[in-house]
C-alpha positions in Angstrom: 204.2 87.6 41.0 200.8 88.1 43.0 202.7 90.9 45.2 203.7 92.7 42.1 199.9 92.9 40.3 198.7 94.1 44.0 201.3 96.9 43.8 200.3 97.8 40.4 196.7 97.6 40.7 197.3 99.8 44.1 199.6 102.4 42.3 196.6 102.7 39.1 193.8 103.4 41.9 195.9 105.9 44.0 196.3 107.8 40.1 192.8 107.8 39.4 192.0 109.7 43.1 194.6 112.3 42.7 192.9 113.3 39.7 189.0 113.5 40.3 188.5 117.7 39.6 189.4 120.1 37.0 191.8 122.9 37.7 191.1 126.3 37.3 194.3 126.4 34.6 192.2 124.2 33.0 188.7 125.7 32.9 190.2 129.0 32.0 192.0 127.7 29.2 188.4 125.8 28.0 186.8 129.2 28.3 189.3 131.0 26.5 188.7 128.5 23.5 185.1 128.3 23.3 185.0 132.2 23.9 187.5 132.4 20.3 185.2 130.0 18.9 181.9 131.8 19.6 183.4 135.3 18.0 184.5 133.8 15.4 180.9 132.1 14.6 179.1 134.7 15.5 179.2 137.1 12.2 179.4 134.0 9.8 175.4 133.2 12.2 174.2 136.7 11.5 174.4 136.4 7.8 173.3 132.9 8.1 169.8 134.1 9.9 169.6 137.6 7.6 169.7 135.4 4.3 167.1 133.1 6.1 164.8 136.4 6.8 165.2 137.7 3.0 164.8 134.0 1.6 161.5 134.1 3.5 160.2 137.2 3.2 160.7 136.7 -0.9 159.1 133.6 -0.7 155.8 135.4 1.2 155.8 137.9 -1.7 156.2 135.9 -4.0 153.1 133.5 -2.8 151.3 136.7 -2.0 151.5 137.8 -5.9 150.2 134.3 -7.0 147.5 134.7 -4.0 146.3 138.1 -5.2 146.2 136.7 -9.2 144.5 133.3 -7.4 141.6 136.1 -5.9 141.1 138.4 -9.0 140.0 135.0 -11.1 138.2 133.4 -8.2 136.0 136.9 -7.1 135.9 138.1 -11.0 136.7 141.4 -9.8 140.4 143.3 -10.1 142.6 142.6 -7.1 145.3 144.7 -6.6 149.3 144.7 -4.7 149.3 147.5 -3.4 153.2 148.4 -2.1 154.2 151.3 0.6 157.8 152.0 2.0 159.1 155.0 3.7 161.0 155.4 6.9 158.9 153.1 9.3 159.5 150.2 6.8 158.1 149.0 4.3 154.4 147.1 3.6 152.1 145.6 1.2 148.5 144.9 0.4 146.6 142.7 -1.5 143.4 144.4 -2.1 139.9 145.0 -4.4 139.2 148.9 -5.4 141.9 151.8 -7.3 145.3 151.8 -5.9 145.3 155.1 -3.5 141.7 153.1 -2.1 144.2 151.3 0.9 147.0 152.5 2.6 149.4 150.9 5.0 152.7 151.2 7.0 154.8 148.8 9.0 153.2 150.0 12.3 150.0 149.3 12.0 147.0 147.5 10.0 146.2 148.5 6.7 143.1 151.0 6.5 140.4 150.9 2.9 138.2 153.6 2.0 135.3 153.1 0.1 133.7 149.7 -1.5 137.8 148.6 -1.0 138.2 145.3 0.6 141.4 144.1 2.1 142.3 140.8 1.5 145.8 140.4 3.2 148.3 142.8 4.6 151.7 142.5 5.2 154.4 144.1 7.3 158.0 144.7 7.1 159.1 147.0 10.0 162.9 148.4 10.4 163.5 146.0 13.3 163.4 143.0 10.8 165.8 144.5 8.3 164.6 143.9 5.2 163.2 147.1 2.5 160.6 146.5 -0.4 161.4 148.4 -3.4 159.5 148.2 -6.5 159.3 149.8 -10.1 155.7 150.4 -9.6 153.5 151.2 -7.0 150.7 149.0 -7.5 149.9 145.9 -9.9 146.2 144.9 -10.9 145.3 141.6 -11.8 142.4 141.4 -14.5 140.1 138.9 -13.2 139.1 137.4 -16.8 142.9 135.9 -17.8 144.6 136.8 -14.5 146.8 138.9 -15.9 148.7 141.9 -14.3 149.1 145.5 -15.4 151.8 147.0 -15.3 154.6 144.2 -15.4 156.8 144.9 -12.3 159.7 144.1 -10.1 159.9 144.0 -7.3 163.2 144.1 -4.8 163.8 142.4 -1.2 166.9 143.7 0.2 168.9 143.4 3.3 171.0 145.9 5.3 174.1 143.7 4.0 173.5 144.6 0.2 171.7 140.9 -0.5 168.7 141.2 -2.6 166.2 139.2 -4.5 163.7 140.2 -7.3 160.4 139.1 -7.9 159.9 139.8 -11.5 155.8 139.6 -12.3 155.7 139.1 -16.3 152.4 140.3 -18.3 150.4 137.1 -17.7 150.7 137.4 -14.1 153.4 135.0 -13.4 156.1 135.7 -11.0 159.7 134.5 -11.3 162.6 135.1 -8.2 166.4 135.9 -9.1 169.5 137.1 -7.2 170.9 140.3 -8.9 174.5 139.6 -10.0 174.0 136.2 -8.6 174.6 137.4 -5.1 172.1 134.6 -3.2 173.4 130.9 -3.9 170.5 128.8 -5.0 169.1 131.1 -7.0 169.5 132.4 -10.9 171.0 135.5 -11.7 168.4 137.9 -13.5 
């Protein structure tokens, strides 16, 4: 009985050396796999990190809004959103002075003339993907009640069709939706 478990235990040992490496039938076929796997992945990742930039981007402007209502009431003076877009992208600004008083584009820093004063500027060049759009081209808030005039919306949209609005109301509050519901998460306007 000892001669047979010797045996055994020799034929189990000579298994495990005849198969210490991987064969190139093998690898290939591992390849193959995680290649399939990766392109099927990889469009389901793009939309993943484009819904990630617009959810973001919406969230700055929506912030930036309350931010320029927060600075009208704090400097008791009219601060203004000041929105550009055209072919290098789009921008905003968040400004004191008359609308036309700062100008921006997505190239550069914005640039005030007169008493103006820039608060914050932001940027939304081509390479990112995402276009402004709004029903106005500027907002004031009165510094009094914080109110804006006129009301607005405004529209953060990717190259896919995805968009969310930024609806700014008469008292100066801002609400986000998802046009025809298209952004999970968020209510339809």
């Amino acid at each position: 009985m000892k001669a047979g478990a010797t045996v055994f235990a020799r034929t189990l040992a000579s298994r495990g050396r005849a198969h210490r490496g991987v064969t190139l039938i093998e690898t290939c076929i591992v390849a193959a796999v995680v290649v399939v796997i990766a392109t099927t992945a990889a469009p389901s990742f793009q939309h993943f990190v484009q819904r990630q930039r617009l959810e973001g981007a919406t969230a700055r402007l929506t912030s930036d809004i309350q931010f320029a209502r927060a600075q009208a009431v704090l400097n008791q003076r009219g601060v203004r959103l000041s929105l550009r877009s055209g072919d290098g992208g789009s921008c905003y600004i968040v400004h004191t002075g008359a609308a036309g008083d700062c100008t921006c584009d997505a190239s550069g820093p914005a640039h005030c003339s007169g008493d103006a004063r820039e608060f914050k500027t932001v940027q939304l060049p081509p390479s990112e993907r995402i276009t402004l759009t709004a029903n106005v081209a500027s907002i004031v808030f009165d510094p009094l009640h914080g109110t804006s005039s006129p009301t607005a919306t405004l529209q953060m949209s990717t190259a896919d069709g995805r968009s969310l609005r930024d609806i700014v109301n008469l008292m100066g509050r801002v609400r986000t939706c998802s046009p025809q519901g298209g952004m999970p998460g968020h209510p339809v306007c």
